[in-house]
C-alpha positions, -999 to +999 in steps of 0.1 A: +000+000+000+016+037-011+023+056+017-003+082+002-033+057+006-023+050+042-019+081+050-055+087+038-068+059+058-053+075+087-070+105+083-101+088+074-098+070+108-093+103+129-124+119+114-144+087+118-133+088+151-138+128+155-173+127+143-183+094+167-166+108+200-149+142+201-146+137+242-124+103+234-106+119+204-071+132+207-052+152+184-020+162+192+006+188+181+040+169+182+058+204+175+050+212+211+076+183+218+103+209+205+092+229+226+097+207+256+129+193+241+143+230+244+132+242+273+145+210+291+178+218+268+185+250+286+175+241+321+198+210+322+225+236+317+215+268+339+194+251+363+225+245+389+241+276+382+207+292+393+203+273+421+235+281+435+231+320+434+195+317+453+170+283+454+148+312+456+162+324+419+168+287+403+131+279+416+118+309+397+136+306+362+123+267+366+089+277+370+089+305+342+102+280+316+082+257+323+049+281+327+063+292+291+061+251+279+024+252+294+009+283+278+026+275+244+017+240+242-022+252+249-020+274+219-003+245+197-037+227+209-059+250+208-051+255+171-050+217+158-084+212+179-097+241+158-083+223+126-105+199+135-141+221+147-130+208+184-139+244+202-125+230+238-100+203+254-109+168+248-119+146+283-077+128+272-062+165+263-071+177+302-063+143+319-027+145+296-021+183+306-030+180+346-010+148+346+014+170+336+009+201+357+006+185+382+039+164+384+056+196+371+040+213+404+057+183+423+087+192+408+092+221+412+086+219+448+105+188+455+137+205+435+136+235+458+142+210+488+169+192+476+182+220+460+186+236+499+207+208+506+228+215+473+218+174+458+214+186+424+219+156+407+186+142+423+171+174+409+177+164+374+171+126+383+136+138+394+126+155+361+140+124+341+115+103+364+086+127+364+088+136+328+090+104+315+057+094+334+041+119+319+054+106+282+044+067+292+010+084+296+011+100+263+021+070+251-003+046+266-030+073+250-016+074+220-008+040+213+025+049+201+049+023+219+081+046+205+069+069+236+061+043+263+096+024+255+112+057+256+096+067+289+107+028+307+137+035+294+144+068+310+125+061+345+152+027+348+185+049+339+170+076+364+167+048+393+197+032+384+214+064+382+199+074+418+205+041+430+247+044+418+246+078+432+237+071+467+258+040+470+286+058+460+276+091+483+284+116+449+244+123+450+261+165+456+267+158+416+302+169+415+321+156+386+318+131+360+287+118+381+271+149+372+279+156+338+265+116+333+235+128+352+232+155+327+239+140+296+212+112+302+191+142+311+197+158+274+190+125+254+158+115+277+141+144+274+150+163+246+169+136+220+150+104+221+113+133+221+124+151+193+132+121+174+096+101+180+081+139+174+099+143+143+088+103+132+051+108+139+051+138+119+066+124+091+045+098+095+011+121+094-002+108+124 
C-alpha cells in the first residue's frame, strides 16, 4: 500500500473517530515536543548555576520556563483542535495536561528541597522520572509504543542512576557523576522526544 493511501486511511480514521466521539478523540501537536525538548535543553544547563546563586532564583527561572512550555503548548492545541471544529479540550487532552501540571508542580517543589541541601543531581534525576511518566502516559493514550519504551527506558536509567549515586555518596553531583546525570538528562528528554516527534510527523499521524 503507497504511503499516500495510508496516510488517507489515517486521516479517514481520525475523522471517523472525531465525528463518533470528540470527548475520546485526541489530536495532538508533536511540534510542542520541540518545545519541551528546548526548554529542558537549557534548564539542564543553567538550572544548577541558578540554584547556586539563590534556590529562591533557580526555583523561579524553573517555574517560568516551564509556565512558558504550558501556555505555548495550549495554543499548539488550541489551534489543531480548531483544525478539527474541536472548540475546547478533549476529556484525554485535560487528563494528559493536569497529569502533567501537576507532576511539574511536584517538581518544582520537590527541586527546591533538595536543592537547599545542594543534591542537584537528584534534581535532574527527578525531572528524568517525572517527565517520562508523563510521556508513558502520552504513550499509553496514544498507542504509540516509540513513547512508552522511551519513557521505561528513561525512568530505569534515572533509578539506576539514583541508586549508583547514593551508594557511592556523589548524590552532591560533582564531577563526572554529574555531567553523566546530565547527559542522560539531554538525550531523555530532549533527544529520544524530538526524534519520535519528528517520526510521527513524518509519518502524518
Amino acid at each position: 500500500m503507497s504511503e499516500e493511501k495510508e496516510a488517507a486511511l489515517r486521516q479517514i480514521n481520525e475523522i471517523k473517530s472525531h465525528l463518533v466521539d470528540k470527548q475520546t478523540f485526541f489530536p495532538y501537536n508533536y511540534r510542542a515536543t520541540y518545545v519541551w525538548a528546548v526548554i529542558a535543553l537549557v534548564l539542564t544547563f543553567i538550572m544548577v548555576p541558578m540554584y547556586k546563586v539563590s534556590v529562591l532564583q533557580g526555583t523561579i527561572v524553573t517555574f517560568l520556563f516551564i509556565a512558558i512550555g504550558f501556555v505555548t503548548e495550549g495554543v499548539m492545541t488550541k489551534k489543531v483542535n480548531q483544525s478539527y471544529d474541536i472548540k475546547e479540550c478533549t476529556h484525554r487532552q485535560h487528563f494528559i495536561m493536569k497529569s502533567f501540571l501537576m507532576l511539574s508542580l511536584f517538581g518544582i517543589a520537590l527541586s527546591m528541597v533538595l536543592a537547599e541541601t545542594e543534591l542537584y543531581a537528584p534534581i535532574f534525576l527527578l525531572w528524568l522520572f517525572l517527565c517520562s511518566v508523563g510521556y508513558f502516559s502520552v504513550g499509553f493514550i496514544l498507542n504509540i509504543k516509540k513513547f512508552s519504551q522511551m519513557a521505561r527506558f528513561n525512568i530505569l536509567s534515572s533509578t539506576l542512576l539514583l541508586t549508583i549515586g547514593y551508594f557511592n555518596h556523589i548524590l552532591e553531583g560533582k564531577g563526572s557523576y554529574l555531567l553523566t546525570v546530565q547527559i542522560f538528562v539531554v538525550l531523555g528528554l530532549t533527544i529520544m522526544p524530538s526524534i519520535i516527534a519528528w517520526q510521527q510527523i513524518k509519518e502524518g499521524k
